[in-house]
C-alpha positions as CSV (number, residue, x, y, z in Angstrom):
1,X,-4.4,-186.3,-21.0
2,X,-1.2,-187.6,-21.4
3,X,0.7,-184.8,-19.3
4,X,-2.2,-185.7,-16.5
5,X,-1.2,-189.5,-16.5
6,X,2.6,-189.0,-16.2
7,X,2.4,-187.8,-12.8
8,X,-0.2,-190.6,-11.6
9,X,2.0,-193.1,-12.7
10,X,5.2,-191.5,-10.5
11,X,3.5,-191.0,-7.7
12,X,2.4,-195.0,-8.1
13,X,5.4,-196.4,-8.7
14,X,7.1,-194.4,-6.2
15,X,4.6,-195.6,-3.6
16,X,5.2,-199.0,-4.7
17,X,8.8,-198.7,-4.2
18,X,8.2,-197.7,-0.6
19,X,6.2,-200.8,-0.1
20,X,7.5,-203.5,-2.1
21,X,9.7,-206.0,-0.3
22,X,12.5,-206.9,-2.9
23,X,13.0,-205.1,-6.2
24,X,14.9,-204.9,-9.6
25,X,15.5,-203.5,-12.7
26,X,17.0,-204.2,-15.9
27,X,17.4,-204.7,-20.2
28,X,15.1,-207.5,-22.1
29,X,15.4,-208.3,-26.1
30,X,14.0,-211.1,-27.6
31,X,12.3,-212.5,-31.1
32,X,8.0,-211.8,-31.9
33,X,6.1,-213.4,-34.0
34,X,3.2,-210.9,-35.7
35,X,-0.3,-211.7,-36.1
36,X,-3.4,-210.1,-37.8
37,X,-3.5,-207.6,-40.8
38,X,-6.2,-208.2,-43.8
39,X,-6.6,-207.0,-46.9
40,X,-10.3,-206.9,-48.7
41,X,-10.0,-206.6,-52.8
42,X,-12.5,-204.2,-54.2
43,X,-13.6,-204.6,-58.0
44,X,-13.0,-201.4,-59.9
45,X,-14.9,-200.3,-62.8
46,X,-12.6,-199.8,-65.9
47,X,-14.2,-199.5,-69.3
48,X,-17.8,-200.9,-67.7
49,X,-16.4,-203.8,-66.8
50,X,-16.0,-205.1,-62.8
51,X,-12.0,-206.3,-62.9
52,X,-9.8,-206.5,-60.2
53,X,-10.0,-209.0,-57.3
54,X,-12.1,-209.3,-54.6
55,X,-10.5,-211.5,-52.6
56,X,-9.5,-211.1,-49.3
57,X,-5.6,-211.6,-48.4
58,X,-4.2,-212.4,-45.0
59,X,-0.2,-212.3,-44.5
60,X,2.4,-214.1,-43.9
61,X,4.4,-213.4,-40.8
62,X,8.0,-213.1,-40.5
63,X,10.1,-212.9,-37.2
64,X,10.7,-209.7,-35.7
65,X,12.8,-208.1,-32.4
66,X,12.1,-206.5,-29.6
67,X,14.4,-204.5,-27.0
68,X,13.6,-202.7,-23.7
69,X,13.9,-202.2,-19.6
70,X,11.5,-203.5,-16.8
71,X,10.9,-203.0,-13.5
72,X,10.0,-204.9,-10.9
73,X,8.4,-204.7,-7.4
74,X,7.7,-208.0,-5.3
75,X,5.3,-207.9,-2.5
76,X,5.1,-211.3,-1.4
77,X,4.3,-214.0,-4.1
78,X,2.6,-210.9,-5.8
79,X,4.5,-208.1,-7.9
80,X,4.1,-205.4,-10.8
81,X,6.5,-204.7,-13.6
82,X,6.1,-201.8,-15.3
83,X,8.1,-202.4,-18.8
84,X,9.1,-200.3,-21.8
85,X,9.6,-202.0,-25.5
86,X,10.4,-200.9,-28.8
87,X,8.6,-203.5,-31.0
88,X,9.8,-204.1,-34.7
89,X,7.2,-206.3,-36.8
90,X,6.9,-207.3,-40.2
91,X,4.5,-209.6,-42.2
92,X,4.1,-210.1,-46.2
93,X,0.7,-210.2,-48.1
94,X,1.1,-211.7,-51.6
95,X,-1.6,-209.9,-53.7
96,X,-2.2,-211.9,-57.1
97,X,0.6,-210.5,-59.0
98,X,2.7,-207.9,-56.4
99,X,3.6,-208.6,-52.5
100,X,3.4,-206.2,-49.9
101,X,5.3,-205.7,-47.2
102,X,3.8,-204.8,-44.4
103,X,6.1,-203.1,-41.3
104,X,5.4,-201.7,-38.0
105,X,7.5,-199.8,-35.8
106,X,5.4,-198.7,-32.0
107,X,7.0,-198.7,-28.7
108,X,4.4,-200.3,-25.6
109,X,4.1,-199.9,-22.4
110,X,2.7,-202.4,-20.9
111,X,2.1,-202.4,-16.5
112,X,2.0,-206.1,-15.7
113,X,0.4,-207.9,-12.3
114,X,2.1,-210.8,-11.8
115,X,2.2,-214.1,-9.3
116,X,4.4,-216.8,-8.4
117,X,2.5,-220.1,-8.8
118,X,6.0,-222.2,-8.0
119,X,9.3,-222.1,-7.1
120,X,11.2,-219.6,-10.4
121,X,7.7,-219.5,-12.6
122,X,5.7,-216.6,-12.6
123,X,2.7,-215.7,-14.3
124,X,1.0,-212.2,-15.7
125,X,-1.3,-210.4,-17.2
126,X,-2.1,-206.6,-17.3
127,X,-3.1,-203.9,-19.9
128,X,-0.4,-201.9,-21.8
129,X,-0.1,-199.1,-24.0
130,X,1.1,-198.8,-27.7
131,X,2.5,-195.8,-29.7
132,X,3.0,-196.7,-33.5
133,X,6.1,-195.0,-34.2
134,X,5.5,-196.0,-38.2
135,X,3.4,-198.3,-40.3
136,X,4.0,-199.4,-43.6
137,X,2.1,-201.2,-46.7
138,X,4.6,-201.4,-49.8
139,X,2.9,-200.5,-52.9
140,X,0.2,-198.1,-51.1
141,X,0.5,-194.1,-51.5
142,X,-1.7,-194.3,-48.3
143,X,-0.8,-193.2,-44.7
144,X,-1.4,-195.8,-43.1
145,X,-3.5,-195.9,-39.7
146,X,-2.3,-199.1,-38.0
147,X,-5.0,-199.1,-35.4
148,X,-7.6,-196.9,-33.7
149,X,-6.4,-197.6,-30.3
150,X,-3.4,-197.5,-27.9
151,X,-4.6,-199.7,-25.9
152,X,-3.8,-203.4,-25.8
153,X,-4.0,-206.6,-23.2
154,X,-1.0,-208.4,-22.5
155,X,-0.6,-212.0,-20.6
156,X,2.8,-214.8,-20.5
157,X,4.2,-217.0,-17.8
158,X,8.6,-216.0,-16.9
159,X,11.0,-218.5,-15.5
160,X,13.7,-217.0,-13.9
161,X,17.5,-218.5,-12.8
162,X,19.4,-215.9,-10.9
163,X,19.5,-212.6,-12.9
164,X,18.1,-214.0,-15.8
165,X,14.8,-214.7,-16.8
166,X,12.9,-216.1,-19.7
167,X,9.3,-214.7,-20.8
168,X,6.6,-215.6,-23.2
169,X,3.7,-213.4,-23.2
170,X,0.9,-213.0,-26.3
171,X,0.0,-209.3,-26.9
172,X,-3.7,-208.5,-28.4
173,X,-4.4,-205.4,-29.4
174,X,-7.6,-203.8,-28.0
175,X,-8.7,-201.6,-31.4
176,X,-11.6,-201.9,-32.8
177,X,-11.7,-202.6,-36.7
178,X,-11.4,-199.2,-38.5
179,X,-11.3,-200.8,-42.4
180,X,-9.2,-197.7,-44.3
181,X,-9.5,-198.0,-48.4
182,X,-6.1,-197.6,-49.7
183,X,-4.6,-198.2,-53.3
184,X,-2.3,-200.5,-54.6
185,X,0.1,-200.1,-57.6
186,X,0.0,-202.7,-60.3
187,X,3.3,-201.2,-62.0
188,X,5.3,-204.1,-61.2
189,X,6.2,-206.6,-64.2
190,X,3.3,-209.2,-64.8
191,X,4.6,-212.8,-66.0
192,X,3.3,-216.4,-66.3
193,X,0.3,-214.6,-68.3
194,X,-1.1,-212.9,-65.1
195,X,-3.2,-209.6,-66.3
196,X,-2.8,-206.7,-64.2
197,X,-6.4,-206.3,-63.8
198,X,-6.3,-210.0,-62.0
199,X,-4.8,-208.2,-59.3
200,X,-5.6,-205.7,-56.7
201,X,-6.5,-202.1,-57.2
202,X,-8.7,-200.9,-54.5
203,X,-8.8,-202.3,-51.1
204,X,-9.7,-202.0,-47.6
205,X,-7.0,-202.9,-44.9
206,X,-7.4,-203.4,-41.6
207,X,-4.0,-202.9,-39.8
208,X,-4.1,-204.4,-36.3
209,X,-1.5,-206.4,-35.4
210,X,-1.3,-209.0,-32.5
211,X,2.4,-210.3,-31.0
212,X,3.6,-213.4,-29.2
213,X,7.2,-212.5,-27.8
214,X,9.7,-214.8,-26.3
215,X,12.6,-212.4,-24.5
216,X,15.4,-213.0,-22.2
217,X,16.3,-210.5,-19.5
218,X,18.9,-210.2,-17.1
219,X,18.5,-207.8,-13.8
220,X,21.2,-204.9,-14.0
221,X,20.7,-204.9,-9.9
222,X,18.4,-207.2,-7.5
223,X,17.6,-206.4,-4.1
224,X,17.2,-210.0,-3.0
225,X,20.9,-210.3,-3.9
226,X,22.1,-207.1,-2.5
227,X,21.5,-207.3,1.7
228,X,22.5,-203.7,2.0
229,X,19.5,-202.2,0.4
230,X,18.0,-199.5,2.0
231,X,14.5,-199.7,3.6
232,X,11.7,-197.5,3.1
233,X,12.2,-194.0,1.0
234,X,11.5,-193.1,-3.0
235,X,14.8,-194.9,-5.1
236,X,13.4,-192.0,-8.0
């Protein structure tokens, strides 16, 4: 499937290249924000009794980066940006008497459809495709399955001044829930009088993570600033 899609895609961005009346490439890092992740207690039977909580447990977020190349093809006040990032994420759930961090490590490929509403601001939107290079829960044996999906929506508004541009987009991913039981070690030390069995034994996580990213990019080469540029012809 994948193997099949490669060649679609050159043969499109090729043809856009050909018709697209400015274009540019170039490198965009930034700072995300993750969203989403849940863990549901379930109560364990341990010497016929029900202990362990039930509770369900969202996370805390913490900041995270992201790095990667873009390019884009202007036709008119239209254009598409095909990008490629390498997202890092991270968010903490704090389970009764343990915390777990939760990481996630996917590159996404998003193909954005973009228009100028005025003057340097653009806006987007368009689907994109994620790989999880590696997911995480600390304090699980589990593999974890971070979603069930590739697929994702993607949507922001960019400013741009000369070869730099600033971008704020919200990522959603497009999985469905897929709720995987995992386990979760109590071996950590218990104080303040906190019983292990207060705690979390059994679970079901759901791992789907949603992004808002703010990056700056700057364009390695422009057309609109470089009058020599050939016209017509593949640039691949």
């Amino acid at each position: 499937m994948k193997k099949s899609i490669l060649p679609i895609l050159f043969f499109f961005l090729c043809f856009s290249f050909t018709q697209a009346q400015e274009f540019s490439f170039g490198l965009k890092g930034g700072l995300n924000y993750a969203m989403g992740g849940e863990i549901v207690g379930l109560q364990s039977l341990v010497d016929t009794e029900l202990v362990y909580s039930s509770d369900t447990f969202n996370p805390e977020s913490s900041i995270g980066f992201h790095g990667g190349a873009f390019i884009e093809m202007r036709f008119g006040n239209f254009f598409i940006r095909p990008e490629a990032l390498y997202i890092s994420s991270e968010t903490e759930f704090t389970l009764v008497n343990i915390t777990s961090s939760y990481t996630v490590d996917q590159l996404t490929i998003p193909l954005l459809v973009g228009y100028n509403v005025y003057g340097p601001i653009d806006v987007y939107a368009g689907p994109a495709y994620n790989n999880i290079i590696e997911g995480n829960l600390e304090g699980t044996a589990n593999a974890i399955v971070v979603q069930n999906s590739p697929l994702a929506a993607q949507a922001g508004i960019k400013a741009g001044v000369g070869r730099f541009e600033l971008d704020l987009r919200y990522s959603r991913s497009l999985a469905s829930e897929d709720l995987q039981e995992i386990n979760v070690s109590n071996d950590s030390t218990i104080s303040g009088g906190v019983s292990e069995r207060d705690g979390v034994n059994r679970a079901n996580f759901d791992g789907r993570l949603h992004h808002v990213l703010l990056s700056l990019s700057f364009k390695l080469f422009d057309s609109s600033a470089n009058p020599r540029r050939r016209s017509g012809g593949c640039y691949f």
